[in-house]
Biopython code that builds the backbone (N, CA, C, O; Angstrom):
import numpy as np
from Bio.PDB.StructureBuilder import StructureBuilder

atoms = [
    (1, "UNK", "N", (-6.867, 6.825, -0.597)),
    (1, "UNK", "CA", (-6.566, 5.683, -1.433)),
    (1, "UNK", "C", (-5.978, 4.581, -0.558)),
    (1, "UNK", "O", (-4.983, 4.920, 0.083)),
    (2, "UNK", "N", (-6.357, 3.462, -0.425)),
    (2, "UNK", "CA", (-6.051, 2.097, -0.295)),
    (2, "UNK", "C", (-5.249, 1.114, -0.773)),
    (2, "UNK", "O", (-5.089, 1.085, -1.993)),
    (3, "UNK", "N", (-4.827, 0.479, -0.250)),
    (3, "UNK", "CA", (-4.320, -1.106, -1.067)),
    (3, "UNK", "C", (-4.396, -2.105, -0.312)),
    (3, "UNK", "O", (-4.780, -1.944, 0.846)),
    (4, "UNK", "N", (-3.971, -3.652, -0.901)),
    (4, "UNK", "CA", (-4.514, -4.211, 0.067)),
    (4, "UNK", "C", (-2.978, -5.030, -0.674)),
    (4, "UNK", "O", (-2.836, -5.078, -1.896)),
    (5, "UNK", "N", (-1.933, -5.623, 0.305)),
    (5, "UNK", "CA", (-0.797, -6.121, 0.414)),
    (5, "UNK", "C", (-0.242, -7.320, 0.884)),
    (5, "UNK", "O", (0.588, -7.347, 1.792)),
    (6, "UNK", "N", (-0.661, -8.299, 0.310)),
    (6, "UNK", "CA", (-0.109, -9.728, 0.620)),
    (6, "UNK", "C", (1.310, -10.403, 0.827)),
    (6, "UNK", "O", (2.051, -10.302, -0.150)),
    (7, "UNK", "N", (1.598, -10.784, 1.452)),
    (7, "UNK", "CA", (3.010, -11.555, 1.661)),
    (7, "UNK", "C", (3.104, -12.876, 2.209)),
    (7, "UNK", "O", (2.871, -13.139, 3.388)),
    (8, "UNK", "N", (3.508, -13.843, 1.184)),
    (8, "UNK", "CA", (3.898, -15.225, 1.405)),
    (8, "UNK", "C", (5.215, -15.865, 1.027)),
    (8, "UNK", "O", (5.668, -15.673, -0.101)),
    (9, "UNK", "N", (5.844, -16.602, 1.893)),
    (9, "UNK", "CA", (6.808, -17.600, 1.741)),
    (9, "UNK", "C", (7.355, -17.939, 2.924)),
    (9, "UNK", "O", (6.937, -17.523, 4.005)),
    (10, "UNK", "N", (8.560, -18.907, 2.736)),
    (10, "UNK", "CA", (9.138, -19.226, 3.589)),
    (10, "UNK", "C", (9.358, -18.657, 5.086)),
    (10, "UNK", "O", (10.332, -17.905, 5.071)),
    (11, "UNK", "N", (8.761, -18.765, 6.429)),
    (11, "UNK", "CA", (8.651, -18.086, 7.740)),
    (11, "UNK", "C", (10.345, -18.090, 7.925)),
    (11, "UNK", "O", (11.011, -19.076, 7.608)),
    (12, "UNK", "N", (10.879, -16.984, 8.423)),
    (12, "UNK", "CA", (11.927, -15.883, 8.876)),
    (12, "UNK", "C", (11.948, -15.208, 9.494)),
    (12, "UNK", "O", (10.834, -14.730, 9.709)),
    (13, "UNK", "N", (12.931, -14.681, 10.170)),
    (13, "UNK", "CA", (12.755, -13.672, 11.337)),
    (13, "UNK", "C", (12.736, -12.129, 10.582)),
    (13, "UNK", "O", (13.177, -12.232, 9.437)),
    (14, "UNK", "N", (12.473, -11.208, 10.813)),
    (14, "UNK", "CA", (12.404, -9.838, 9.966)),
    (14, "UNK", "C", (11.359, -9.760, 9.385)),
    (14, "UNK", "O", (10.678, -8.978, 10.048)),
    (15, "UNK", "N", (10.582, -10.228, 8.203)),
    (15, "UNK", "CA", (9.738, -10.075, 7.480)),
    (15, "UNK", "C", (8.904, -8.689, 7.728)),
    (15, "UNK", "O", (9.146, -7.581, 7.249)),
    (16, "UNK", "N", (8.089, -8.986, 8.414)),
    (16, "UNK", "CA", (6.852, -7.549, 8.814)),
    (16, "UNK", "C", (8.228, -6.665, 9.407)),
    (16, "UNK", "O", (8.319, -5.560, 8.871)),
    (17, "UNK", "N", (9.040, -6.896, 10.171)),
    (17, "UNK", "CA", (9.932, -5.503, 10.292)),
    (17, "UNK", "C", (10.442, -4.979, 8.948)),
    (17, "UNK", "O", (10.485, -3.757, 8.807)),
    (18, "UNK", "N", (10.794, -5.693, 8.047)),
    (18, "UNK", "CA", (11.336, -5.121, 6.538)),
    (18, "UNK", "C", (10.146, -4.768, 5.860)),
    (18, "UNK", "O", (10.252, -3.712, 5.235)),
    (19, "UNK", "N", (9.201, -5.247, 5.801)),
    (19, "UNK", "CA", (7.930, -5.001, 5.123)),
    (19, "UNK", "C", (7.342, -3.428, 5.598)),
    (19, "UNK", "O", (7.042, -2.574, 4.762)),
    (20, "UNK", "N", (7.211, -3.161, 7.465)),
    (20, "UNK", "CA", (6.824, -2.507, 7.871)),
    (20, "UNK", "C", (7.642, -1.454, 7.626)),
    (20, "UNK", "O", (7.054, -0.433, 7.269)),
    (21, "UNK", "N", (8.772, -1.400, 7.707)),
    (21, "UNK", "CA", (10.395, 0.017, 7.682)),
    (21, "UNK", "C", (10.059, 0.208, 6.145)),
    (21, "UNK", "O", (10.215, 1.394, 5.853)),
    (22, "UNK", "N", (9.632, -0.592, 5.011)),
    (22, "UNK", "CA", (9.644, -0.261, 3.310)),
    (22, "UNK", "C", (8.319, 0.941, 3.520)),
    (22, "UNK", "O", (8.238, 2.024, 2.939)),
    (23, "UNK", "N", (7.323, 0.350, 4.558)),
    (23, "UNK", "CA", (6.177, 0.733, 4.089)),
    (23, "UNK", "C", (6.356, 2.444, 5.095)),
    (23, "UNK", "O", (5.977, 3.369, 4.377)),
    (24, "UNK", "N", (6.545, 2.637, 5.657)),
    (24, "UNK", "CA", (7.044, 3.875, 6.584)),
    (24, "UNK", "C", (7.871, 4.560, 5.967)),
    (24, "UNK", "O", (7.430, 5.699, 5.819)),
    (25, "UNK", "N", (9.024, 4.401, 5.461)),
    (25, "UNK", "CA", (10.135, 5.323, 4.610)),
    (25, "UNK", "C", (9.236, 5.441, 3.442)),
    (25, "UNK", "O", (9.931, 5.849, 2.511)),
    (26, "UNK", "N", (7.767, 5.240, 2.981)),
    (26, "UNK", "CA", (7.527, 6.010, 1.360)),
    (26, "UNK", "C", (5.886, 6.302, 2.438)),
    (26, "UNK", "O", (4.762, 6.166, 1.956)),
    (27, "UNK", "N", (6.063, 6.570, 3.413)),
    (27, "UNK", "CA", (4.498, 7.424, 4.119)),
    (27, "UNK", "C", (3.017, 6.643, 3.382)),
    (27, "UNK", "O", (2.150, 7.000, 2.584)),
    (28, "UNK", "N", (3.338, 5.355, 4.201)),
    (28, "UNK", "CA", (2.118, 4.194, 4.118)),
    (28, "UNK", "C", (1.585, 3.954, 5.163)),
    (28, "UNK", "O", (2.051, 3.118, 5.937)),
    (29, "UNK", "N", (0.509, 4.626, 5.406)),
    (29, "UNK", "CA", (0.098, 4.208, 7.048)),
    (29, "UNK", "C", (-0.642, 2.510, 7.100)),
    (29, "UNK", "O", (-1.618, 2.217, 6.409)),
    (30, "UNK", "N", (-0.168, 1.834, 7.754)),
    (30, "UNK", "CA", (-0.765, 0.192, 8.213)),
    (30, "UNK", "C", (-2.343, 0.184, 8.598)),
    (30, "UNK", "O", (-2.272, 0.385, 9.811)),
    (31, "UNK", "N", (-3.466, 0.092, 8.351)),
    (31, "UNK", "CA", (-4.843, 0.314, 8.976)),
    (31, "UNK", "C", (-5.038, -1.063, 9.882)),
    (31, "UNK", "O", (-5.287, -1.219, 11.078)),
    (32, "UNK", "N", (-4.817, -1.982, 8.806)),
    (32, "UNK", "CA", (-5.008, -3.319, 9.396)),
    (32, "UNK", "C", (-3.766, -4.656, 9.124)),
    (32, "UNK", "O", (-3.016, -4.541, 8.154)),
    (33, "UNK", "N", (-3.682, -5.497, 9.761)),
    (33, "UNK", "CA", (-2.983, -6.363, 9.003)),
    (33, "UNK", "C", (-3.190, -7.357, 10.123)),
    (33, "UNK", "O", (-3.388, -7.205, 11.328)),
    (34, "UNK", "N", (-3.065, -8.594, 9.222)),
    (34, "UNK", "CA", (-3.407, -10.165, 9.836)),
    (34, "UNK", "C", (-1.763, -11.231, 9.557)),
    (34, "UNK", "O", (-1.177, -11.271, 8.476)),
    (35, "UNK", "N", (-1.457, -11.749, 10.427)),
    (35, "UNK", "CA", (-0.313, -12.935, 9.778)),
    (35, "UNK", "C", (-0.376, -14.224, 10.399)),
    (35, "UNK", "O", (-0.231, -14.204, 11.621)),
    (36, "UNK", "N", (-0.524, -15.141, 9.958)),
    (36, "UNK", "CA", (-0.233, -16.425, 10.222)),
    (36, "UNK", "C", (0.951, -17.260, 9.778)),
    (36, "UNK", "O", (1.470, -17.181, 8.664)),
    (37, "UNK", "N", (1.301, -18.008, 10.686)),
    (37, "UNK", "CA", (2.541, -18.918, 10.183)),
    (37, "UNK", "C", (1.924, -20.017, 9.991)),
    (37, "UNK", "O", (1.371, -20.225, 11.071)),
    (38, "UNK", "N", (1.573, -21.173, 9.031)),
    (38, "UNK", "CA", (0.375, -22.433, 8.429)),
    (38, "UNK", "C", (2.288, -23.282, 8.731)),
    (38, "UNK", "O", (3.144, -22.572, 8.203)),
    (39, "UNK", "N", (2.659, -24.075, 9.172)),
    (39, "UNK", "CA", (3.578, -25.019, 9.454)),
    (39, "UNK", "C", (4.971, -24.144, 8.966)),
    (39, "UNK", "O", (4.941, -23.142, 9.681)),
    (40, "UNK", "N", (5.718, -24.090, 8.418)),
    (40, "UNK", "CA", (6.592, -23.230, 7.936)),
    (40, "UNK", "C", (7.033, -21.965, 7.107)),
    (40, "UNK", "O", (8.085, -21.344, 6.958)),
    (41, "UNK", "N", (5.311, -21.840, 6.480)),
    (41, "UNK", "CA", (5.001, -21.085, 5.530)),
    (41, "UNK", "C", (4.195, -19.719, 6.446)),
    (41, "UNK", "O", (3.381, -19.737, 7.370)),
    (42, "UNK", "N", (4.932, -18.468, 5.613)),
    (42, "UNK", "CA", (4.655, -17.243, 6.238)),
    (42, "UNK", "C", (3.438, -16.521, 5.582)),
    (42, "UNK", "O", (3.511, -16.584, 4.355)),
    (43, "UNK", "N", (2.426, -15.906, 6.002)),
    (43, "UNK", "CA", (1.128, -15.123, 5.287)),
    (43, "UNK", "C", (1.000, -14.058, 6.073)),
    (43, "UNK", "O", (1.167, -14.056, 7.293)),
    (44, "UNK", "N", (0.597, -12.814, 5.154)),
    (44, "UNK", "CA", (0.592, -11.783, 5.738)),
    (44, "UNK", "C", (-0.536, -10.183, 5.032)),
    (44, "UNK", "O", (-0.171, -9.069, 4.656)),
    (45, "UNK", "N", (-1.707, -10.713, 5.110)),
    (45, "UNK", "CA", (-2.490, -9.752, 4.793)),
    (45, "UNK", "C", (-2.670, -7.639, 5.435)),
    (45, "UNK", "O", (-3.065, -7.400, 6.576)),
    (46, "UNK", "N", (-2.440, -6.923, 4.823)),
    (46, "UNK", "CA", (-2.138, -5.638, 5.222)),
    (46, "UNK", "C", (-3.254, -4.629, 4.251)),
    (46, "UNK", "O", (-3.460, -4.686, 3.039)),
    (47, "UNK", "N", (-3.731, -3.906, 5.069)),
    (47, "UNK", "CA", (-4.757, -2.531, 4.642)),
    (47, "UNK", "C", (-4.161, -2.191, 4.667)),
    (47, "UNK", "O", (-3.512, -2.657, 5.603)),
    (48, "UNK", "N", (-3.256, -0.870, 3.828)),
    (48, "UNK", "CA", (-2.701, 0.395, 4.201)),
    (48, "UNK", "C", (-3.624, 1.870, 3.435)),
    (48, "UNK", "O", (-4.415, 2.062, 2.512)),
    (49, "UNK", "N", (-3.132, 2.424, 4.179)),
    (49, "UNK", "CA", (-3.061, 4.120, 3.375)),
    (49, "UNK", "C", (-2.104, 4.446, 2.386)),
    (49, "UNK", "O", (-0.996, 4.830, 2.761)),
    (50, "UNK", "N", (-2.364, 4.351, 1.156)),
    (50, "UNK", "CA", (-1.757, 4.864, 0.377)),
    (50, "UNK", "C", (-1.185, 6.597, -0.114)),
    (50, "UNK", "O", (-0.215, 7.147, -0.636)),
    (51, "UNK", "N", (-2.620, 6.946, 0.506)),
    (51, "UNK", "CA", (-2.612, 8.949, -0.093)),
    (51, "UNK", "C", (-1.849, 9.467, 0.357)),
    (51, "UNK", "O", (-1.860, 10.587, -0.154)),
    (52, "UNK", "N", (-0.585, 9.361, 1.535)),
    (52, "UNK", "CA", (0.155, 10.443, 1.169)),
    (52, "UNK", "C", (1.719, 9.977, 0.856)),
    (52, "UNK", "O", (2.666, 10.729, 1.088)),
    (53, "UNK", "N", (1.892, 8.475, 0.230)),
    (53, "UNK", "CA", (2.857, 8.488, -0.547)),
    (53, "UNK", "C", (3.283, 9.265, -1.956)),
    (53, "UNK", "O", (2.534, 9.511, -2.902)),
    (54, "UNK", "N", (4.946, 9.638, -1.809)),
    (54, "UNK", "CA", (5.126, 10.183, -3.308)),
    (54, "UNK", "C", (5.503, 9.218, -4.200)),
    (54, "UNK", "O", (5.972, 9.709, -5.227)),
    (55, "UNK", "N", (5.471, 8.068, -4.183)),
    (55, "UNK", "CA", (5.281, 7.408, -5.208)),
    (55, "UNK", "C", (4.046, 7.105, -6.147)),
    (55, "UNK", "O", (3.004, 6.949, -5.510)),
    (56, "UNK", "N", (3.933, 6.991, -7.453)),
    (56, "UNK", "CA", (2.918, 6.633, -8.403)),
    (56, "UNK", "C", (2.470, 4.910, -7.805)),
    (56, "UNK", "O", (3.210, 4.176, -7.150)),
    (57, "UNK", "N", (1.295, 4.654, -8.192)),
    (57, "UNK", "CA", (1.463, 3.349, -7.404)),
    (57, "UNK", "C", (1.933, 2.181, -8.210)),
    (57, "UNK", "O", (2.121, 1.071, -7.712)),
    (58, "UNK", "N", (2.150, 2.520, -9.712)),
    (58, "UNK", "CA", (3.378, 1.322, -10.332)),
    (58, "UNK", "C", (4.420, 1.257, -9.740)),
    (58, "UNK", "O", (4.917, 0.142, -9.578)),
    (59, "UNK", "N", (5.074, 2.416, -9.236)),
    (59, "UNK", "CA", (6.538, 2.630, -8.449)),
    (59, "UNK", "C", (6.206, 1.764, -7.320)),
    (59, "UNK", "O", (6.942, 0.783, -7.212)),
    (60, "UNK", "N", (5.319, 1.880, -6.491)),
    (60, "UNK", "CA", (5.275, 1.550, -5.104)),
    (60, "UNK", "C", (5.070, -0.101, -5.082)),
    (60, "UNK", "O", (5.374, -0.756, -4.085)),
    (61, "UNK", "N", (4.572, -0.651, -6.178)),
    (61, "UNK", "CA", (4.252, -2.074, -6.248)),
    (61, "UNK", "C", (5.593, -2.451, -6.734)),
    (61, "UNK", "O", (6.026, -3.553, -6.397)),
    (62, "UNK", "N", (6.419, -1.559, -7.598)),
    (62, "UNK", "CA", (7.556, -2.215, -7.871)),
    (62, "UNK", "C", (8.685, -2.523, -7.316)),
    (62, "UNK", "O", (9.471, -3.366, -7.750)),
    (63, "UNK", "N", (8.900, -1.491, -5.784)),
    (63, "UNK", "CA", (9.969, -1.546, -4.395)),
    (63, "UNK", "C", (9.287, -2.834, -3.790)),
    (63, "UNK", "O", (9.866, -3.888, -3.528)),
    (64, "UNK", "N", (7.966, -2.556, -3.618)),
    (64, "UNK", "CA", (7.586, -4.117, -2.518)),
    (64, "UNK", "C", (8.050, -5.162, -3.487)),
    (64, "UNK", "O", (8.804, -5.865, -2.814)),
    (65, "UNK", "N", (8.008, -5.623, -4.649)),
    (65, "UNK", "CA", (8.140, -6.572, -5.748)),
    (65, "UNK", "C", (9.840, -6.700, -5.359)),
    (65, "UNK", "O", (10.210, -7.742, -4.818)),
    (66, "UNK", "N", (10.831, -5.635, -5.646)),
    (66, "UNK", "CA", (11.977, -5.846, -5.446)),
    (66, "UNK", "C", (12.256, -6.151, -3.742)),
    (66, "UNK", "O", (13.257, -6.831, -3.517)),
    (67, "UNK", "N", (11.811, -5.902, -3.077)),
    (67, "UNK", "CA", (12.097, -6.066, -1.262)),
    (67, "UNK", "C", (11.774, -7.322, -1.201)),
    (67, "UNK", "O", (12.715, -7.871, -0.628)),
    (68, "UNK", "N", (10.720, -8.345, -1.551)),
    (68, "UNK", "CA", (9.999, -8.891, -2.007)),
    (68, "UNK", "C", (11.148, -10.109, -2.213)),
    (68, "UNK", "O", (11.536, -11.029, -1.492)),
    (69, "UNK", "N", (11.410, -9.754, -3.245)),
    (69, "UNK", "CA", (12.451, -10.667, -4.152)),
    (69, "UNK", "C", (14.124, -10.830, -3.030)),
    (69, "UNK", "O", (14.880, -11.748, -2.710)),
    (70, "UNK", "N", (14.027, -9.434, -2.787)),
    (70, "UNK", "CA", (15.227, -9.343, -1.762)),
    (70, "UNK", "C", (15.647, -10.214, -0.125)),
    (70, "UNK", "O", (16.713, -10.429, 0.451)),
    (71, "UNK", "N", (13.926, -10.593, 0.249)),
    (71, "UNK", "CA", (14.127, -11.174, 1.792)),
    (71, "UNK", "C", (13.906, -12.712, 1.319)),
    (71, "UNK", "O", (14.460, -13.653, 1.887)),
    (72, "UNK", "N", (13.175, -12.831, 0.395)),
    (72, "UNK", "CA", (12.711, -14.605, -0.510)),
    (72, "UNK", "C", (11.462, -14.498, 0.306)),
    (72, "UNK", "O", (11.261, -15.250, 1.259)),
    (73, "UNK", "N", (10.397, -13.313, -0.164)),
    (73, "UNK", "CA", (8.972, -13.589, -0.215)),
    (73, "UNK", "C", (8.543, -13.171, -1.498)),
    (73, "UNK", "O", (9.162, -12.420, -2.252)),
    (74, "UNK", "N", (7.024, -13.907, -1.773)),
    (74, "UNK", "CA", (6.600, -13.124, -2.764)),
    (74, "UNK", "C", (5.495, -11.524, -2.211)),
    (74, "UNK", "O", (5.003, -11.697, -1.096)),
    (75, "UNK", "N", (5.207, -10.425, -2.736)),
    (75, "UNK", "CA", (4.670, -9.575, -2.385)),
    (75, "UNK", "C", (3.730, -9.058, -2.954)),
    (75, "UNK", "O", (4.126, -8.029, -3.501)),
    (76, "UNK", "N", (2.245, -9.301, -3.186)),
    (76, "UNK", "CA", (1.623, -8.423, -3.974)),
    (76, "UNK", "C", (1.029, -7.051, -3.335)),
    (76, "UNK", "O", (1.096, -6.675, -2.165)),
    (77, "UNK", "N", (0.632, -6.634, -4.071)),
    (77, "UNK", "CA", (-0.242, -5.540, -3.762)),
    (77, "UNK", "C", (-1.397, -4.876, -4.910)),
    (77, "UNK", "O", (-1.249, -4.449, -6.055)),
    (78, "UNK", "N", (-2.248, -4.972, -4.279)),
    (78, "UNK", "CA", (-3.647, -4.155, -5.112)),
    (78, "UNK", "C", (-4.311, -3.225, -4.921)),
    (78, "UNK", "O", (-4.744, -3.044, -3.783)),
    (79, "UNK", "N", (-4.584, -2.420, -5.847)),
    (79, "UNK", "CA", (-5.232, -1.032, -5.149)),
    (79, "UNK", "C", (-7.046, -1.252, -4.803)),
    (79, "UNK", "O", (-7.861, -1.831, -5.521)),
    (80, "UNK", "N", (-7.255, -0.658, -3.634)),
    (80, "UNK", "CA", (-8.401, -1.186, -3.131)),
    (80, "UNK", "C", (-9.568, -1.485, -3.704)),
    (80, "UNK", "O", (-10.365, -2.331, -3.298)),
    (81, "UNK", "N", (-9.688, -0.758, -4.700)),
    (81, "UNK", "CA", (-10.726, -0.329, -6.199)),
    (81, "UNK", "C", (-10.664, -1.637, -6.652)),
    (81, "UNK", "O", (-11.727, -2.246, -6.781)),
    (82, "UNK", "N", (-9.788, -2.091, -6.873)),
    (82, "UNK", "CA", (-9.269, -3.316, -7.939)),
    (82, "UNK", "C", (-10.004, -4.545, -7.607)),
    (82, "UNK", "O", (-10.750, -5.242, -8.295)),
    (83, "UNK", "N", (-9.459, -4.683, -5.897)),
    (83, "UNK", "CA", (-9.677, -5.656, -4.792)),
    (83, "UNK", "C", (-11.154, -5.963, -4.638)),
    (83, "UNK", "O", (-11.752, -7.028, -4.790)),
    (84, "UNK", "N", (-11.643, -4.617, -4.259)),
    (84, "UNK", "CA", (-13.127, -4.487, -4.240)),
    (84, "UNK", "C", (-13.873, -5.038, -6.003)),
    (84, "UNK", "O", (-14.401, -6.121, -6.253)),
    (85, "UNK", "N", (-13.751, -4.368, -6.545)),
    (85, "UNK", "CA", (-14.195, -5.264, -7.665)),
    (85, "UNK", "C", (-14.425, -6.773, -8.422)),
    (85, "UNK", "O", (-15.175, -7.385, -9.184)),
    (86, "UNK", "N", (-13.401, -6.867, -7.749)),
    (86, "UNK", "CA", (-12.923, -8.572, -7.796)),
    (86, "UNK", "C", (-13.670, -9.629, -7.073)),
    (86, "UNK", "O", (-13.862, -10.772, -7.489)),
    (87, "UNK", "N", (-14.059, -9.141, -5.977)),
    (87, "UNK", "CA", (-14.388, -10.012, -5.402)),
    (87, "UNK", "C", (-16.158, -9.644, -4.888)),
    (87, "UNK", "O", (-16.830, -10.157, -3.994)),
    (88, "UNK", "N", (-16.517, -8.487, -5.944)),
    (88, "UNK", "CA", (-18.249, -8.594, -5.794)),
    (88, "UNK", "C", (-19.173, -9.507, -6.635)),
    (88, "UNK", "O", (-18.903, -9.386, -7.830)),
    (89, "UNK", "N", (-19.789, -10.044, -6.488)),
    (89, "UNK", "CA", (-21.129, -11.022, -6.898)),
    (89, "UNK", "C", (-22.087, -10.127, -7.245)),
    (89, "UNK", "O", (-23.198, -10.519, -7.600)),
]
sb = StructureBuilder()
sb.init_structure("model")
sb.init_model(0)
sb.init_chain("A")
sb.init_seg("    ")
for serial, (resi, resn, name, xyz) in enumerate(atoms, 1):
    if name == "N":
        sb.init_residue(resn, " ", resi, " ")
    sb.init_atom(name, np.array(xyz, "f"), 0.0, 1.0, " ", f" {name:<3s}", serial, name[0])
structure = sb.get_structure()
């Protein structure tokens, strides 16, 4: 299982280290991830492995949502199924 994990706002120092330490303490392996800084503003696209977290994945969207809220980014996340659907023609 997959997800696919967005992060935007204000550029800061920490970010992907807090993002990355959330995603490691609940056993999320990183596959891919992209970040750009666009003038002050932070972006941060991430593949992970989801399957051998013990969280349900409402739980797991709801720690990034609160971490999220906690550093002043916003955080989504979608499960890959979702992602993939969305965006076929």
């Amino acid at each position: 299982m997959k997800a696919i994990i967005t992060v935007i706002g204000k550029d800061k120092s920490g970010i992907i280290a807090k993002v990355s330490t959330k995603l490691a303490e609940n056993d999320v392996n990183i596959e891919d991830i992209s970040q750009t800084i666009m003038q002050e503003y932070f972006t941060m696209v991430m593949l992970v492995d989801i399957s051998n977290t013990k969280l349900d994945f409402t739980k797991f969207v709801s720690e990034l949502k609160e971490l999220g809220n906690s550093i002043g980014v916003d955080i989504y996340v979608q499960h890959e199924d979702i992602f993939n659907s969305m965006h076929k023609i």
